[in-house]
C-alpha positions in Angstrom: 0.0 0.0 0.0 1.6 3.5 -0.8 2.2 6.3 1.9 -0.8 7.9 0.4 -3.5 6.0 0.9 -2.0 4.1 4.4 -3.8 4.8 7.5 -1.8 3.8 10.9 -5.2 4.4 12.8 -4.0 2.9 15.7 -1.2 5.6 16.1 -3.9 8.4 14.9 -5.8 7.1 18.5 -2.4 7.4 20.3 -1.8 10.5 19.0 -5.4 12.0 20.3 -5.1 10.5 23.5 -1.6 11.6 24.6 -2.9 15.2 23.3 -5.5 15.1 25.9 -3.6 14.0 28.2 -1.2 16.8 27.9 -4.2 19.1 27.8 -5.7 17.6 31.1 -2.3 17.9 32.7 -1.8 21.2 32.0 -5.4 22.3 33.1 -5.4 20.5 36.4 -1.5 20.7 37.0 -1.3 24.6 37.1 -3.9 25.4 40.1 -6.9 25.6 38.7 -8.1 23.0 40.3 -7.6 21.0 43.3 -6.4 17.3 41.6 -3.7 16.8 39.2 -4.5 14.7 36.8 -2.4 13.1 34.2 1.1 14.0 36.3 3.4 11.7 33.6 1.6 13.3 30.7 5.2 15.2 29.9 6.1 11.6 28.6 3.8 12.4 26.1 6.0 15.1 23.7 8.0 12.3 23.5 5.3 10.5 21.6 4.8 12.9 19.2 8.4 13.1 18.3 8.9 9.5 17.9 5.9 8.8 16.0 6.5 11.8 14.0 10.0 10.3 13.2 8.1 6.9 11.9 5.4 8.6 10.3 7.6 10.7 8.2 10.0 8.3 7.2 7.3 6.1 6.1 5.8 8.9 4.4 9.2 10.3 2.6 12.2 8.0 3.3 11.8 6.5 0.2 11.0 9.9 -1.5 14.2 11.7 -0.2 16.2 8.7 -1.6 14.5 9.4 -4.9 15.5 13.0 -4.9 13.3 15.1 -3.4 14.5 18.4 -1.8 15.3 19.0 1.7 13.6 22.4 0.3 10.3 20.8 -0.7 10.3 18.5 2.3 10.5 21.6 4.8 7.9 23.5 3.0 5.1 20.5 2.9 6.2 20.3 7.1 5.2 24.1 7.5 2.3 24.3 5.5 1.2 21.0 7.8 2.4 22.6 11.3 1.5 26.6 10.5 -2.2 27.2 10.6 -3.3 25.1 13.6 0.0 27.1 15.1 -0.7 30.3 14.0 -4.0 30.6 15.2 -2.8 29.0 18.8 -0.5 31.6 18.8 -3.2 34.3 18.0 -5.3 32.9 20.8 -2.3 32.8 23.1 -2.1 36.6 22.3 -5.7 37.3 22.8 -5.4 35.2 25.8 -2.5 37.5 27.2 -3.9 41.3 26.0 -7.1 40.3 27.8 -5.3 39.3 31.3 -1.7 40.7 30.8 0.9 39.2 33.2 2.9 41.7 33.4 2.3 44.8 31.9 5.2 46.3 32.0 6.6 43.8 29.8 4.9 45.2 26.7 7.9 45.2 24.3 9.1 41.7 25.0 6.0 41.2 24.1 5.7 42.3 20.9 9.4 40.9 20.2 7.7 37.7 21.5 5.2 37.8 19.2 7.6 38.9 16.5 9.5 36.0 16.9 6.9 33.8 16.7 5.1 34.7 14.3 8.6 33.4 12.6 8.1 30.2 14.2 11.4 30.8 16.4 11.5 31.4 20.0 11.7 34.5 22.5 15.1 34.7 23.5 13.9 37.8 25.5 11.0 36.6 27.0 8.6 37.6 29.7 6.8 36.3 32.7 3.4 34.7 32.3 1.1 33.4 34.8 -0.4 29.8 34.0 -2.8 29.5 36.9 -0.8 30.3 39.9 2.5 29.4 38.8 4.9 32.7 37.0 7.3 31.4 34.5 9.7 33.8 33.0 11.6 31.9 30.5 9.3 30.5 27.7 10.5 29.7 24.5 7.4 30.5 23.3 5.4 32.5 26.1 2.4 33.2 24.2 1.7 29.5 23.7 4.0 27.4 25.5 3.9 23.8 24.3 5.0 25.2 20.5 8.3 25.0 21.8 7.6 21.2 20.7 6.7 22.4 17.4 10.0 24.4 17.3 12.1 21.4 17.7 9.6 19.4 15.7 10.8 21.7 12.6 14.7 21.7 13.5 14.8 17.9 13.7 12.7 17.5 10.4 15.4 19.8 8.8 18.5 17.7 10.2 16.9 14.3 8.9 15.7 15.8 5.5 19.4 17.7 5.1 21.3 14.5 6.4 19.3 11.3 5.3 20.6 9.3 8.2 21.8 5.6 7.5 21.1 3.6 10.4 24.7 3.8 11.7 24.2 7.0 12.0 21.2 7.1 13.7 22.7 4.6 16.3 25.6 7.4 16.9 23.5 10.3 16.8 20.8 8.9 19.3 23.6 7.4 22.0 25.0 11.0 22.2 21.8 12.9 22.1 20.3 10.5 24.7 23.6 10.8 26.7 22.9 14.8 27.2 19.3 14.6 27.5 19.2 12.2 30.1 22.0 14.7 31.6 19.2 17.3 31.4 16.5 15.8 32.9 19.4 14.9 35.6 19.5 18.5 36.5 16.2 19.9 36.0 13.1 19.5 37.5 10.8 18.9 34.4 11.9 17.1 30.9 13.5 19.7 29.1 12.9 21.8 26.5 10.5 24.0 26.8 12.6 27.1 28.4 15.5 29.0 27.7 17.4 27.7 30.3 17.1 23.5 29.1 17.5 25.1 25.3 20.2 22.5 24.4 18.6 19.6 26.4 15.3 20.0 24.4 17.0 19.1 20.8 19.2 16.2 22.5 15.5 15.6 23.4 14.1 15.8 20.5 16.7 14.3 18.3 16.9 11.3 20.4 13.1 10.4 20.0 12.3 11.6 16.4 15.7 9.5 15.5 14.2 7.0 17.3 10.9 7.0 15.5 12.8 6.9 12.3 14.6 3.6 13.7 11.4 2.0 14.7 10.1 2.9 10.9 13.2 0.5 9.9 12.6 -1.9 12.2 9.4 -2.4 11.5 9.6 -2.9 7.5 11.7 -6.3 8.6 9.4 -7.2 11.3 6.2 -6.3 11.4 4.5 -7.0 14.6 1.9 -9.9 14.8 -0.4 -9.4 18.0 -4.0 -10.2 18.5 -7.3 -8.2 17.6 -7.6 -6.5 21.0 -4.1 -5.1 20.7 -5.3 -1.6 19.7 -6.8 -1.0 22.6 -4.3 -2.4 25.1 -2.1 -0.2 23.1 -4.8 2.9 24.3 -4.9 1.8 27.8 -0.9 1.4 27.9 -0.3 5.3 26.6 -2.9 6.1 29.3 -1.2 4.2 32.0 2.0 5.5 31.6 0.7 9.2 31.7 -1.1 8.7 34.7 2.0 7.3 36.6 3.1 9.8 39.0 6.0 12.1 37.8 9.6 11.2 39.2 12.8 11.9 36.8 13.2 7.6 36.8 9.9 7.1 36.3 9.8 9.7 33.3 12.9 8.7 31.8 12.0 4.4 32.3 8.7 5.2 30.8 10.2 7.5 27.7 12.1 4.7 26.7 9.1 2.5 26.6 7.8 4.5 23.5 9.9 3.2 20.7 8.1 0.1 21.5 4.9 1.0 21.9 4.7 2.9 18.4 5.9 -0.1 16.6 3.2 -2.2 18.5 0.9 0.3 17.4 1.0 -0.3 14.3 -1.3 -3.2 14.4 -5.1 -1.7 13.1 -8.3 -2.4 14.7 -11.1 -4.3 13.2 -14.0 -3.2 13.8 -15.8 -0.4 12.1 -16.8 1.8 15.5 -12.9 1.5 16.5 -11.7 3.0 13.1 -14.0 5.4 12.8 -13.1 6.3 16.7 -9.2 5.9 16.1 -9.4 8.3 12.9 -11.2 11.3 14.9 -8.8 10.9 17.9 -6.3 11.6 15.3 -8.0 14.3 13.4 -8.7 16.1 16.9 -4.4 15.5 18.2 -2.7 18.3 16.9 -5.7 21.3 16.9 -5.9 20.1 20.5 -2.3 20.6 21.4 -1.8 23.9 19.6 -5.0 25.3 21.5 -5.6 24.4 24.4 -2.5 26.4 26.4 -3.8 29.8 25.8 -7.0 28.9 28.0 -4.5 28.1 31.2 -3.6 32.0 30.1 -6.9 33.4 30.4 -8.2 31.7 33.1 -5.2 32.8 35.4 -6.5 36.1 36.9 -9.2 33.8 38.8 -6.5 32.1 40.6 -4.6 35.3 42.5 -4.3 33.8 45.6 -1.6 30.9 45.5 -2.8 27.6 46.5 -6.6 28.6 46.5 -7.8 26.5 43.8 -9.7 28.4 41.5 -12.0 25.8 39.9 -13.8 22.2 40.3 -12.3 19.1 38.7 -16.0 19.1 36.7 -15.3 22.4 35.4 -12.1 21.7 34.1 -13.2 18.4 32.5 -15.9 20.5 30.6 -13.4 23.5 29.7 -11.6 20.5 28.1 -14.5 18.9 26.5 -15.2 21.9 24.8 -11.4 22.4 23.8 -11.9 19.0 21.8 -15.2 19.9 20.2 -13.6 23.2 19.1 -10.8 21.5 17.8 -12.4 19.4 15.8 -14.7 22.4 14.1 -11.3 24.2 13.9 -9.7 21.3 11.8 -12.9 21.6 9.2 -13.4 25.0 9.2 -9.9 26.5 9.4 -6.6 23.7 9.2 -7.6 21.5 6.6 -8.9 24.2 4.1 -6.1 26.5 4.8 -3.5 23.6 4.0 -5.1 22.9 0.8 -5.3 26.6 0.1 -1.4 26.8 1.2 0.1 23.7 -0.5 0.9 24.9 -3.9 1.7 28.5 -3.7 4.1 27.6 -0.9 5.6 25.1 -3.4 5.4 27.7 -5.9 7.2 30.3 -3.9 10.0 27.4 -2.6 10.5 26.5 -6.3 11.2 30.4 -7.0 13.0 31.1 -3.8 15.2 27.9 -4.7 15.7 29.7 -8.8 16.8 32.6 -7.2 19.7 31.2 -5.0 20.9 28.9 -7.7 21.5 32.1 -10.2 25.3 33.2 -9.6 
């Protein structure tokens, strides 16, 4: 079956559930309400950049090897990753202008939203309030968790530029793994996501998206052959690990779990109801991730007294309900039309931008 018309739809489920995880986390995690749920849910980025890596070597290994451009790769990864982004960013702007943080901070952050708006990160950030905790070094303070997104690109670039054989994959991931472990060592959280872990975050995220791409080999020799029910074992095993309470060994024992998992994942479920279930999970993934921060944002200025939570655990579990519906009206009405929209003028302006360099 080509990459085109393949469907992994157990991974699309994965995907949607380790985005609401994430998104529960983050709601419940920041003092808006009283329980925490989902405290291993950090495990989750690592997901996504490991089944990105199999996903998109699936997708274009073969393609790069036939000559495709590292040009024309990059370009069909932004048009994919900008909208959703774009308008989480807008939101996370919205979000901030309606409740500022700081307001004294008002030209870091324009520069922030400069910088973003370039996809690249705030090297001069400023403080934000997420519920009752202040954080002052976002790489992306207007929408926090597109500092995956950042690294997301960056490690699409090295393995569309490079073409890794699996030799070098092997290297490359024992040294990356050897300083992100070191990071998570001596931070608090998984790094990544500030200025301060900058260098642990691409370690990070090389080591997992390499890892994808290695599971992608893997599995082309050996398929894996599990039973029926797998897929949703598969669902309960992502949720599982999330839910374990956060400790730097747990994290780190868990993250290596992954690699597994995905290539165990790949097995599709049978019936009907699960693959139309599965595919909406994955529809629903990304829009969830890229929107749901900005909320945490708004909501802060109900939660001014520190350790007062501000809301019920009901309340949150509908705010989130309705982030999900929203996504999902978001990826009809605004992602998937936009792409289409996007996809050949970006090519077209690639193609020229590429004419121009070439001319002495």
């Amino acid at each position: 079956m080509s990459s085109e018309a393949r469907r992994f739809l157990t991974l699309d489920a994965t995907r949607g559930i380790a985005a609401i995880c994430v998104m529960l986390y983050h709601f419940t995690a920041s003092g808006l309400a009283s329980t925490a749920l989902f405290p291993n849910a950090v495990v989750a980025v690592d997901y996504f950049f490991c089944l990105s890596g199999f996903i998109l070597s699936f997708t274009y290994e073969q393609r790069l090897r036939d000559g495709m451009t590292a040009g024309t790769f990059m370009t069909r990864r932004l048009v994919r990753l900008y909208p959703m982004y774009l308008l989480g960013l807008l939101l996370g702007l919205g979000a901030e202008l309606a409740a500022p943080s700081l307001p004294t901070e008002w030209s870091r952050l324009v520069l922030a939203a400069g910088m973003a708006l370039l996809f690249l990160p705030a090297f001069a950030p400023f403080a934000v309030r997420t519920g009752t905790l202040t954080i002052d070094d976002f790489l992306f303070p207007l929408n926090p968790p597109a500092w995956s997104l950042f690294y997301e690109l960056v490690v699409n670039w090295i393995y569309g530029i490079a073409r890794p054989s699996t030799l070098a994959i092997l290297i490359v991931m024992a040294v990356s793994f050897a300083c992100y472990a070191q990071s998570v060592h001596f931070h608090t959280v998984p790094p990544g996501f500030s200025i301060g872990s900058f260098g642990g975050g691409l370690a990070r995220a090389l080591f997992f998206f390499l890892g994808g791409v290695l599971v992608f080999r893997i599995w082309q020799r050996v398929p894996p052959r599990l039973p029926a029910f797998w897929p949703i074992v598969a669902c309960v095993i992502l949720v599982a690990i999330c839910a374990l309470p956060y400790g730097k060994f747990t994290y780190l024992a868990s993250a290596l779990l992954i690699p597994v998992l995905i290539w165990s994942s790949t097995v599709e479920p049978v019936t009907g109801l699960e693959q139309r279930t599965y595919s909406w999970l994955g529809e629903i993934s990304y829009p969830v991730y890229a929107l749901h921060a900005p909320l945490v944002i708004f909501l802060q200025p109900a939660t001014m007294s520190p350790g007062t939570p501000a809301f019920s655990l009901p309340f949150e579990l509908t705010a989130a309900a309705c982030v999900v519906v929203a996504a999902f009206v978001l990826s009809r009405a605004w992602d998937i039309p936009v792409r289409r929209a996007l996809a050949r003028p970006a090519e077209r302006l690639r193609a020229m931008l590429a004419g121009v360099a070439a001319k002495p």
